[in-house]
N, C-alpha and C positions, 0 to 999 in steps of 0.2 A: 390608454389600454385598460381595460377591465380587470379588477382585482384576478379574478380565474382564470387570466389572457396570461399573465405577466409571467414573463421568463424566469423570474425568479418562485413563483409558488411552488415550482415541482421540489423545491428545495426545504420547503416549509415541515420543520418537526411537529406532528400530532399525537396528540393522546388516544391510547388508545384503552389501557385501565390506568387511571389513577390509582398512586400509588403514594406513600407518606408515612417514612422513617423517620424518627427523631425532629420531625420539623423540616427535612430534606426530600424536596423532591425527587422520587426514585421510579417514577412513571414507565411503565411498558407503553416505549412510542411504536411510529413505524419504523423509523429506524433502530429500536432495537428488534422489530417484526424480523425485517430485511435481514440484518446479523444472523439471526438464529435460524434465517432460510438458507445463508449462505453455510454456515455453519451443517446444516443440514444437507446442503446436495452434495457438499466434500464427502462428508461420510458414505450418501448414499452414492457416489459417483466411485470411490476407493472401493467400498465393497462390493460394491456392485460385480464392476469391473477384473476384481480379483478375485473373486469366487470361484471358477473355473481352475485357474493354472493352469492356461493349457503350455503344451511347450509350442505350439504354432498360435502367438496371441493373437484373438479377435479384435476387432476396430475401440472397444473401450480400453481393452485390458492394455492392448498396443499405448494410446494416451497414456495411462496409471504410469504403466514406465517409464513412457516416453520424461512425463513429468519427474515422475522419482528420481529418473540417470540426470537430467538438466540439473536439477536441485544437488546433487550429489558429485557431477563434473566443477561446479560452479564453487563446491566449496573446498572441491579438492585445488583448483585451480587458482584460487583467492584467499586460502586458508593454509592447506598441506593434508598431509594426514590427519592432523590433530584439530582438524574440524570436522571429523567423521562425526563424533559425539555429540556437535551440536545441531546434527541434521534434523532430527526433528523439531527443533523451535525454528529453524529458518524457513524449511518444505513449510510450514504449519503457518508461518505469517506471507510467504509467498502465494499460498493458495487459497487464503483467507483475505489478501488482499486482489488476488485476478478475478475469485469469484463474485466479491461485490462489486469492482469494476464491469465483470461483465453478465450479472443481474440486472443491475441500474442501466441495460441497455434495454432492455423488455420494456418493452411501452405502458408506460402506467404502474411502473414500479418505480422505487425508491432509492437513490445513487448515495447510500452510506459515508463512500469515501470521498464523498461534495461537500464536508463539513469539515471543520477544521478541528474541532475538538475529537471526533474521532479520528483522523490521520495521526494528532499530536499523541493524540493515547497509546497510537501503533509504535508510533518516532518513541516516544518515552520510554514501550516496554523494552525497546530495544536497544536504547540507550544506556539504560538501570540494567537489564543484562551483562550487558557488554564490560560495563563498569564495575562490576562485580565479579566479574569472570578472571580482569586483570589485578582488580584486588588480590583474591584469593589465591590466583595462581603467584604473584608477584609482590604482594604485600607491600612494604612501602617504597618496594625499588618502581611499582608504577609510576611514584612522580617523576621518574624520570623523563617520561614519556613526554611532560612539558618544559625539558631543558634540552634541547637542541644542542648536537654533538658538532663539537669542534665550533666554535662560536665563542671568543672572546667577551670574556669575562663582565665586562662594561655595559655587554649587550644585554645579556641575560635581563636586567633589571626590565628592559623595555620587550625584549621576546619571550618571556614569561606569561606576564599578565596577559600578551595575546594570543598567545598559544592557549591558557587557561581560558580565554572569552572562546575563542574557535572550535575547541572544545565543547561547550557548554552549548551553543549554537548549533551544531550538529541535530539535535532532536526537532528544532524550529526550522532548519532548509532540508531537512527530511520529509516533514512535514506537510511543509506549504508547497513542495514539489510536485507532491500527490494530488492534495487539495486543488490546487489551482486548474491542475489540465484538467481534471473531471469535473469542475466548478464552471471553467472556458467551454469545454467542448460542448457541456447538457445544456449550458445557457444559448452557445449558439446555434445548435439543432432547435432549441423551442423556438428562437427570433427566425429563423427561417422557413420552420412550419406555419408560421405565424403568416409569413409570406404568402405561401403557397394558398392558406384558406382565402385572405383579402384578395388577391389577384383571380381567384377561381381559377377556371379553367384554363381562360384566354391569354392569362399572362403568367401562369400559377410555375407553366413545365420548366422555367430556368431554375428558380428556387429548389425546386421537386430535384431539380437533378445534382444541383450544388450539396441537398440535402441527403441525397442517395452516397454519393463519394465520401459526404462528410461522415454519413454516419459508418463505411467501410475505414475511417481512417479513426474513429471512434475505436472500433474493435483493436486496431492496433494498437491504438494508446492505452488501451485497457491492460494488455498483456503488456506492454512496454511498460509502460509504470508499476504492474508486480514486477516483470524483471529487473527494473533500477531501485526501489524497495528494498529486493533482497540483494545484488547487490551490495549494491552501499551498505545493507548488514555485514556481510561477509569482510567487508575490508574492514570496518569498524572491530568486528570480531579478531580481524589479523593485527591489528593495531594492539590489541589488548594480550594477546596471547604472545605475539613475540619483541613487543614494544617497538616495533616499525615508526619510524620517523621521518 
């Protein structure tokens, strides 16, 4: 298969201005184009949409909501009250993660969240959050969080250190959770476009059609992996805030 065939070049980072800090490549590729697109339609999709007020909402402003109340049930639901306050970092990594998910669907654009350095960077911010929230609010009674209540004494020594590894893991199967299904899914939509051109016409419509469903179940996983993203913040978050074990 030819270099510009291959299922993997839709994945390929380009330059787009070089760029050069301190000896550190700090390049505007296309996926940080991509980012700043996405970045760009949340905003103009929020204001947009809520410009109006009306009290009978129209088909956008309906969405705005619809989004805002999920984000907001999700953390009542997963959190309590006392995750009202951190609504906006979670809405903000929820819709900054569905909309590169479902950008990277548009044909001859760029699937952000296909790379694992940027998922890890997502995992991480929300990891060092998290971690800091139970700091602050709990100081050094946090470590408790990796001593396991009612668990004889003996044990500790060995459910310790793995509680502490489990821990620490969390930002890596946060991660690679993301990574993988938008990594799997855009690799096997390209292998069976792929399909469809070599078969032409006469053999092309099984592909064609495998490819149709697939790409319907694409959309789904787009908004399902924001909503397990933010998820799994939230509990991460409940974890921290009232030392749930």
């Amino acid at each position: 298969m030819a270099e510009g065939q291959s299922p993997l070049a839709q994945f390929e980072i380009k330059r787009l201005v070089e760029l050069n800090a301190g000896g550190l490549d700090v390049s505007f590729t296309n996926s940080s184009l991509f980012m700043v697109i996405a970045v760009a339609a949340i905003t103009l999709f929020l204001t947009w949409s809520m410009r109006g007020r009306a009290m009978v909402p129209g088909r956008m402003q309906s969405m705005a909501e619809l989004s805002y109340e999920f984000i907001a049930n999700m953390l009542k639901e997963n959190v309590g009250s006392e995750g009202r306050k951190y609504f906006p970092f979670i809405f903000s990594v929820f819709m900054f993660v569905l909309f590169c998910n479902l950008i990277g669907m548009i044909p001859y654009s760029f699937t952000v969240t296909s790379h694992i350095i940027v998922t890890f960077g997502l995992a991480a911010l929300v990891f060092v959050t998290v971690t800091l929230v139970g700091i602050f609010r709990h100081g050094f009674k946090f470590l408790s969080f990796f001593v396991p209540s009612g668990v004889p004494a003996i044990l500790l020594v060995i459910l310790i250190p793995i509680e502490i590894i489990s821990y620490f893991v969390r930002p890596i199967s946060l991660s690679v959770r993301l990574f993988a299904n938008m990594l799997a899914g855009h690799t096997l939509m390209k292998v069976f476009g792929a399909f469809v051109i070599a078969l032409s016409w006469w053999g092309g419509w099984l592909p064609l059609a495998f490819i149709s469903a697939l790409t319907g179940l694409e959309f789904l996983v787009a908004f399902l992996q924001a909503y397990v993203f933010a998820i799994l913040s939230c509990l991460y978050l409940n974890d921290a805030i009232h030392l749930h074990h």
